[in-house]
C-alpha positions as CSV (number, residue, x, y, z in Angstrom):
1,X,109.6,88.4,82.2
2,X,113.1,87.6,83.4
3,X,114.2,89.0,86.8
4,X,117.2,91.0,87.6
5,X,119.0,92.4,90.6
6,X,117.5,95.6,90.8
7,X,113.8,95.7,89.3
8,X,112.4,99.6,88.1
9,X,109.0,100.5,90.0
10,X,106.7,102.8,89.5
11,X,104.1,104.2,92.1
12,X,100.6,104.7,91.4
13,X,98.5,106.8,93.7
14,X,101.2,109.4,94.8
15,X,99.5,110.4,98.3
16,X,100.4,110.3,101.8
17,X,100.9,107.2,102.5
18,X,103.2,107.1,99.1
19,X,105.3,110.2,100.2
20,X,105.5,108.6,104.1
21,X,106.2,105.3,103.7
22,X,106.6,103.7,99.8
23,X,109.0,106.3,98.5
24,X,111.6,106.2,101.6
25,X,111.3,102.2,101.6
26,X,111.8,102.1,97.9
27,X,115.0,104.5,98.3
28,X,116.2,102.1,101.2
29,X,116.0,99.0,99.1
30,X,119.3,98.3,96.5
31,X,116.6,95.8,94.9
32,X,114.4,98.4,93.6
33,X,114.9,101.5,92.1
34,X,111.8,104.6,92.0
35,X,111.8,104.8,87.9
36,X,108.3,106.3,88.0
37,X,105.1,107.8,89.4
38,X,101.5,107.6,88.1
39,X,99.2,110.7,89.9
40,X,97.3,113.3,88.9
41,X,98.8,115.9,91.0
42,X,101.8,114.1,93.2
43,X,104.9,114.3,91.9
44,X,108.2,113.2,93.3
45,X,111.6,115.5,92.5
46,X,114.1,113.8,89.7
47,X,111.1,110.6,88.7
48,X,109.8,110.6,85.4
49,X,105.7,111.3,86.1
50,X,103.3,110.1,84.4
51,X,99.3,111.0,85.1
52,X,97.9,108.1,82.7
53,X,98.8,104.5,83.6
54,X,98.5,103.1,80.2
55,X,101.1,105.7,79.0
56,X,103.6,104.5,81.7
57,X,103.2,101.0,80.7
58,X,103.7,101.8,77.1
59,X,106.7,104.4,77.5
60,X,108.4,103.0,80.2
61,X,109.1,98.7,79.2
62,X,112.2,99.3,81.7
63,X,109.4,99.2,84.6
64,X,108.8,95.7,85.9
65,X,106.8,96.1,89.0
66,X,104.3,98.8,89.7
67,X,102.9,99.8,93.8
68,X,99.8,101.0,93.6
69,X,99.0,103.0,96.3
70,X,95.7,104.5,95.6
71,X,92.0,104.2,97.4
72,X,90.5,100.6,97.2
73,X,87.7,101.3,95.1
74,X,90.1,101.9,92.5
75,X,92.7,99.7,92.3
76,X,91.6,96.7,90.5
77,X,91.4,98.3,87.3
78,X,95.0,99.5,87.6
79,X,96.1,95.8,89.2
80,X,94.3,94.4,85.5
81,X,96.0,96.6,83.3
82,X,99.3,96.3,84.8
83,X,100.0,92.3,85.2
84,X,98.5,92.3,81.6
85,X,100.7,93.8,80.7
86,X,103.5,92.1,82.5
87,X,104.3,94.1,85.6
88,X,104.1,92.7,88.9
89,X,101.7,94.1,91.6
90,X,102.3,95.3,94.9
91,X,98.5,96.3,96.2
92,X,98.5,98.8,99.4
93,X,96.1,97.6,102.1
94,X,93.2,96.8,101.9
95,X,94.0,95.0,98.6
96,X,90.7,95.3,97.4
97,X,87.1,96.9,97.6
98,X,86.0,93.3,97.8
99,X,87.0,89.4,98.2
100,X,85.9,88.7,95.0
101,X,88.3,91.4,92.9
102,X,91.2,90.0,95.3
103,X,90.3,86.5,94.0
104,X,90.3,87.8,90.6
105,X,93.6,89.2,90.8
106,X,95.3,86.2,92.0
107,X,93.9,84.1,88.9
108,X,95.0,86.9,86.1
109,X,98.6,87.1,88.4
110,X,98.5,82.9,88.1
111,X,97.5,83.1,84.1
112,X,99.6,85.7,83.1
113,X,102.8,84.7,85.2
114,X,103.4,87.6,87.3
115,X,103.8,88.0,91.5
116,X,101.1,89.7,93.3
117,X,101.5,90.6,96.6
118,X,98.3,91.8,99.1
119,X,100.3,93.7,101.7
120,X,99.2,94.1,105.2
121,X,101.7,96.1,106.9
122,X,101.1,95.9,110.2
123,X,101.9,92.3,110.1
124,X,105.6,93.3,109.3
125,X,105.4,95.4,113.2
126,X,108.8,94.5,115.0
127,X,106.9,92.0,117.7
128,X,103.9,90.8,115.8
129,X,106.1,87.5,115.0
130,X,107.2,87.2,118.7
131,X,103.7,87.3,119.5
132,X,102.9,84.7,117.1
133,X,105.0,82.0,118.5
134,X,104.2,83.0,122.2
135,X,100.8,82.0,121.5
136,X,101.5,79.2,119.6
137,X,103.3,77.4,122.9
138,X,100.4,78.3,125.4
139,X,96.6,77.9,125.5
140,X,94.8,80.8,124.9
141,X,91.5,81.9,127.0
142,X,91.0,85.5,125.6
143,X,91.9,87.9,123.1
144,X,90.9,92.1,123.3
145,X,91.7,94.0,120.8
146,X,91.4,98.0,121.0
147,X,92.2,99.9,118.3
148,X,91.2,103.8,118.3
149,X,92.6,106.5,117.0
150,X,91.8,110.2,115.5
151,X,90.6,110.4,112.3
152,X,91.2,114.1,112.0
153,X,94.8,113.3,112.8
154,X,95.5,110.7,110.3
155,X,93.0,110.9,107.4
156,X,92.0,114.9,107.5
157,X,89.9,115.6,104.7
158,X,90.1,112.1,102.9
159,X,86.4,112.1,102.1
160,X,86.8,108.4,100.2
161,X,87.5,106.9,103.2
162,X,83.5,107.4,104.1
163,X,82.2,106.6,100.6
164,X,80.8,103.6,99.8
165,X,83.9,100.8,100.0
166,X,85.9,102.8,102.1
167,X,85.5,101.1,105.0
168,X,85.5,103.6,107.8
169,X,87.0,103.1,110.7
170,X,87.8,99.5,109.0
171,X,90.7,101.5,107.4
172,X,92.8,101.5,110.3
173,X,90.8,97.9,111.9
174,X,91.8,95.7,109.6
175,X,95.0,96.5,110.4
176,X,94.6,95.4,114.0
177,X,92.7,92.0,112.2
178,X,95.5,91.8,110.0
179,X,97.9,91.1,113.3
180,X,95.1,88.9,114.8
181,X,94.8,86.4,111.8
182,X,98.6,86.4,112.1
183,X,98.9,86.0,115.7
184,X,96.0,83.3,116.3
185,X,97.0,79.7,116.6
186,X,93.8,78.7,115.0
187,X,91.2,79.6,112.9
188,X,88.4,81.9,114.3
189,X,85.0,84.0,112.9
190,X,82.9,86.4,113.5
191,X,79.7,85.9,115.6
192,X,78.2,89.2,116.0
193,X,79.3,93.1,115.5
194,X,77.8,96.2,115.8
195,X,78.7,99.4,113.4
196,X,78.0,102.7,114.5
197,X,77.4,105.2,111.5
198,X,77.6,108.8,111.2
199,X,73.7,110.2,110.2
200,X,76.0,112.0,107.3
201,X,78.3,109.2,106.5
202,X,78.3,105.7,104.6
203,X,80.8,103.8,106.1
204,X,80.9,103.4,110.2
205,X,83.2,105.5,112.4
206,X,83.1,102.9,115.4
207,X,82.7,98.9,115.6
208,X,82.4,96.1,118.3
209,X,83.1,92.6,116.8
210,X,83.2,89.1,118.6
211,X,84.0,86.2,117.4
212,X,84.3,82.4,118.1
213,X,87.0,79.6,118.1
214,X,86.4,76.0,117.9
215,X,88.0,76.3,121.8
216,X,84.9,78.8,122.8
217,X,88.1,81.6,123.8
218,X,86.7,85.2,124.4
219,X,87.6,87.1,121.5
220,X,86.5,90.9,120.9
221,X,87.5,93.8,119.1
222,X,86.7,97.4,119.5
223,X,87.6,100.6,117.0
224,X,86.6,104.2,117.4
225,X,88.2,106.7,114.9
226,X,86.6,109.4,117.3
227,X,89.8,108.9,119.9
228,X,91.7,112.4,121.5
229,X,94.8,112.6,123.3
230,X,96.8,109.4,123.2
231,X,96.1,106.6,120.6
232,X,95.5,103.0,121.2
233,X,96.6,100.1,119.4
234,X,96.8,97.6,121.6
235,X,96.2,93.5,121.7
236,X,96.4,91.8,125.1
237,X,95.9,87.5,124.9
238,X,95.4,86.0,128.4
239,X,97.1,83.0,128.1
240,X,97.9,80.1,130.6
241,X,101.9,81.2,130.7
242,X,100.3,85.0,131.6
243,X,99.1,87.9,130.3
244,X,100.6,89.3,126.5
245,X,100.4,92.2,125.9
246,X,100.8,93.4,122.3
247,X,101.1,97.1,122.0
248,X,102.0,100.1,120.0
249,X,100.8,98.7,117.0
250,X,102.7,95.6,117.3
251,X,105.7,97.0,117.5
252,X,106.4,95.8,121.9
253,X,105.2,93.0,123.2
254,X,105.3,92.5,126.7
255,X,104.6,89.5,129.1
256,X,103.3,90.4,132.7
257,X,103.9,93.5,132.1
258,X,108.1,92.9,131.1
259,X,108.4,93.8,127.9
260,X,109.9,90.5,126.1
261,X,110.3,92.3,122.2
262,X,110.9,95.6,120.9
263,X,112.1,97.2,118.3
264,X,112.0,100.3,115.7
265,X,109.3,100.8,113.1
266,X,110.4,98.4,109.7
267,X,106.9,98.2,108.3
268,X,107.3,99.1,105.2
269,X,110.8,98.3,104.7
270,X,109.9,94.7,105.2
271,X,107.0,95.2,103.1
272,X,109.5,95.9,100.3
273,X,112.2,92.7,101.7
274,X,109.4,90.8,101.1
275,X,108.3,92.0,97.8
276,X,111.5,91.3,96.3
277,X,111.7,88.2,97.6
278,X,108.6,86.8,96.0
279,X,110.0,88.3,93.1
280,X,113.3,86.1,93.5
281,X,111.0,83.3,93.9
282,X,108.4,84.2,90.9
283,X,105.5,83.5,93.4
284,X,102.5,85.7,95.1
285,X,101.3,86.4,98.4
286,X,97.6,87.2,98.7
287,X,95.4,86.3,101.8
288,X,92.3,87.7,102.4
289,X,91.4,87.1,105.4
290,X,91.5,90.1,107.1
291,X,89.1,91.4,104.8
292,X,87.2,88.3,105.1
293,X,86.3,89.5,108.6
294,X,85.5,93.1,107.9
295,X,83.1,92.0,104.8
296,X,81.8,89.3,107.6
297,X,81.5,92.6,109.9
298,X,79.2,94.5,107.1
299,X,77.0,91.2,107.0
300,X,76.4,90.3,110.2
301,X,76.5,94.1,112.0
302,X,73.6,95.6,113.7
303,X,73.8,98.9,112.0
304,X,73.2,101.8,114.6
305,X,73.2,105.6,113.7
306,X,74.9,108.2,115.3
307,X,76.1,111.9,115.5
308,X,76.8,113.3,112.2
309,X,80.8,113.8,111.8
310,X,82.7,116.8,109.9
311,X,86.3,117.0,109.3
């Protein structure tokens, strides 16, 4: 499929995170333009929509790329149907229920000739690339990584979030391991973890996760969707130049307690900079291994039960 300088896109999934971030990114982007929407009940005002995918596919040739923006349990079905059919594939994070469907999709993008590209936005955070190159000039002796928030505030009454392949509070932690694989001058794993479940729940609503370097650093993680008052999403790397401190979702870093970087939220519009770009270039981006560590999390985790949770 030839490029051009402004590719039609469709949205599939047309939810909240669609209506917050995807549509206002795609609006800001002259290399894309919203052509159409696949949903059963979202719709967005003046966009052709469409509640069958196959339909969209067949009725609208003009589309080239398609975001889908649906839960993960769904997706790879939609990602197959639409790179067979020729359309590149933007996936919302996570970009899969599991490695192997991620792996999958990258062969079918690779046979077929199309881009894929597993988006992790956090990683696209105003500082997370300051961060990266901070630690890449100093030795590192520990990383902490807290990440809790409310999940009444931002997921009320998204029940698929603790179905089976939901993840749980993995939802909002794998963004926070999604800035730590980025961020980490070397390779690291998990060691041990321990997911708290609601009685009434199948995913976990809290998790504690070490893990190990080949420099034996201190490395630990903790998320708790069961967080009031203010939110925390916060990285902090002792270091031999000092103490980094990564916070706001990656969005300030500061260094002894001077901030060093900040800058206004771009997620998503970088999400879509990038997209276009590997569509300039005809290649993917797909790496896995943020959910490499959550699926490590499910292995190795001493599974503990607690409270039942309602909405």
């Amino acid at each position: 499929m030839s490029l051009s300088l402004s590719h039609q896109i469709a949205i599939v999934g047309v939810g909240k995170i669609a209506v917050d971030q995807h549509i206002p990114s795609i609006s800001e982007n002259p290399e894309f333009e919203l052509a159409a929407t696949v949903s059963r009940n979202g719709k967005v005002d003046g966009v052709e929509a469409f509640t069958d995918l196959t339909k969209m596919l067949e009725q609208r040739p003009d589309v080239t790329a398609v975001s889908l923006c649906m839960p993960p349990q769904f997706r790879y079905e939609y990602a197959v149907e639409a790179m067979r059919a020729g359309r590149h594939v933007l996936l919302e994070k996570p970009p899969g229920a599991t490695i192997s469907e991620v792996d999958n999709l990258q062969k079918i993008a690779d046979e077929v000739g199309v881009s894929l590209f597993a988006t992790w936005h956090s990683r696209f955070a105003y500082a997370v690339e300051e961060a990266r190159k901070a630690l890449a000039a100093t030795k590192l002796k520990s990383i902490s990584v807290v990440w809790k928030e409310d999940v009444r505030k931002w997921h009320p009454g998204q029940a698929w979030i603790w179905e089976a392949g939901g993840l749980g509070v993995f939802d909002p932690g794998i963004n926070a391991l999604s800035i730590l694989t980025e961020i980490m001058p070397h390779p690291l794993h998990l060691s041990n973890a321990s997911l708290e479940f609601p009685a009434n729940r199948d995913t976990p609503i809290a998790a504690h996760l070490n893990f190990r370097d080949h420099l034996n650093s201190d490395i630990s993680a903790v998320f708790d969707w069961r967080q009031e008052g203010p939110q925390s999403w916060n990285i902090i790397a002792e270091t031999d130049a000092g103490s980094y401190k990564l916070i706001e979702g990656g969005s300030k870093l500061l260094l002894a307690d001077e901030v060093i970087s900040s800058g206004p939220e771009k997620e998503y519009p970088n999400i879509y900079k990038r997209f276009a770009e590997l569509l300039r270039q005809g290649t993917s981006d797909v790496d896995v291994s943020p959910l490499k560590h959550v699926a490590d999390a499910f292995m190795l985790g001493k599974r503990v039960e607690v409270d039942p949770f309602h909405d």
